[in-house]
Backbone bond lengths (Angstrom), bond angles and torsions (degrees), N, CA, C in turn:
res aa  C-N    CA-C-N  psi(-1)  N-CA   C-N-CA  omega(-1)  CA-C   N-CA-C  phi
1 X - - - 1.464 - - 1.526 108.96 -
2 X 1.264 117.27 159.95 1.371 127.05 -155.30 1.947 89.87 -101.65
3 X 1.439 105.25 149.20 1.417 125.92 155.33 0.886 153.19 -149.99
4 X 0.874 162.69 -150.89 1.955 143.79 177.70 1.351 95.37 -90.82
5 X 1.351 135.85 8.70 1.638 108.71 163.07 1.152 107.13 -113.80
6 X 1.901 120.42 -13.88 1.536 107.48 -169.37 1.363 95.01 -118.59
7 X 1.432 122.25 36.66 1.704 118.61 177.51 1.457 112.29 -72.33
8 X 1.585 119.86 -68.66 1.000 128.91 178.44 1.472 103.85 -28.92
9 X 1.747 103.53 -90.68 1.378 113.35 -160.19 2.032 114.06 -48.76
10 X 1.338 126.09 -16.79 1.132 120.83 -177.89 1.698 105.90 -95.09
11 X 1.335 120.97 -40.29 1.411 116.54 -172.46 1.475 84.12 -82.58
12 X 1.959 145.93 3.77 1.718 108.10 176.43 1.289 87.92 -98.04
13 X 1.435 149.40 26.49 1.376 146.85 -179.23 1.718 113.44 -67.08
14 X 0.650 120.24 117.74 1.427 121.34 -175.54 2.039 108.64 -54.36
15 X 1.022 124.72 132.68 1.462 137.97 -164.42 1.472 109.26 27.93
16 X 1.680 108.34 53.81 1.507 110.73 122.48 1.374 115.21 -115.07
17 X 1.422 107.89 146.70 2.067 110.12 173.13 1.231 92.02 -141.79
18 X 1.462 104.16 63.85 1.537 108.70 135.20 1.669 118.90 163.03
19 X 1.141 159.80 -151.21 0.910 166.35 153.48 1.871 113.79 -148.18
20 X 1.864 101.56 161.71 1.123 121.98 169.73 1.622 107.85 -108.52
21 X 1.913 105.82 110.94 1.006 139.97 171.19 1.423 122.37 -44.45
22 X 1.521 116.50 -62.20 1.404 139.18 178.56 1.317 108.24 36.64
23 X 1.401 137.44 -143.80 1.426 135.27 -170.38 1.544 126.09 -42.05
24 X 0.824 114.73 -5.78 1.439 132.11 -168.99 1.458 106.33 -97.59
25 X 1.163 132.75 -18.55 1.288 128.11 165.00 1.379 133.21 -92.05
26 X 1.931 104.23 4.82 1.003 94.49 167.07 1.738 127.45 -109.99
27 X 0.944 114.58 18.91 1.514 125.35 142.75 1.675 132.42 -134.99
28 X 1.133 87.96 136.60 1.691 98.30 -155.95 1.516 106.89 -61.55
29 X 1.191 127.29 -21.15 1.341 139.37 170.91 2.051 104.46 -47.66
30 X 1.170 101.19 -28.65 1.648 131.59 -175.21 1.061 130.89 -86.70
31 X 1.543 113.20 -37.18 1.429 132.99 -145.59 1.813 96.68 -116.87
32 X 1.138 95.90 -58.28 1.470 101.06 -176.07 1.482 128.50 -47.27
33 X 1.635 111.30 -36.18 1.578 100.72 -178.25 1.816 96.61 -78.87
34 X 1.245 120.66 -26.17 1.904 104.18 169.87 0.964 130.52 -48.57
35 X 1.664 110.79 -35.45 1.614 130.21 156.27 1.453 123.78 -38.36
36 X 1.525 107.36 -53.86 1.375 119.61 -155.67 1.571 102.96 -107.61
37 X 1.538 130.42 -10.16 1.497 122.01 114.59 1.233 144.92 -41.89
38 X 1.591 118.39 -45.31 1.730 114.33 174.13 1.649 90.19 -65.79
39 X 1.564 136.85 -42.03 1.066 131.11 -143.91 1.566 104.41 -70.12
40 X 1.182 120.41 -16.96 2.082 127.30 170.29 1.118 110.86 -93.56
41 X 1.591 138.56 11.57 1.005 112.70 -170.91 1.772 91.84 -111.59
């Protein structure tokens, strides 16, 4: 599962478009830097 430290480097992987979120989306303290990783790529 994806998290604010392995967002970047797993969603810039060449033929993946997308990741599984799971626990991490349920507090925004959590959720948000995954956001603001997909959001540079």
């Amino acid at each position: 599962s994806v998290n604010g430290d392995n967002a970047t480097a797993l969603l810039g992987c060449a033929d993946v478009d997308g990741a599984l979120v799971g626990g991490a989306s349920l507090t925004a303290d959590k959720f948000v830097p995954i956001i603001a990783a997909a959001a540079t790529l």
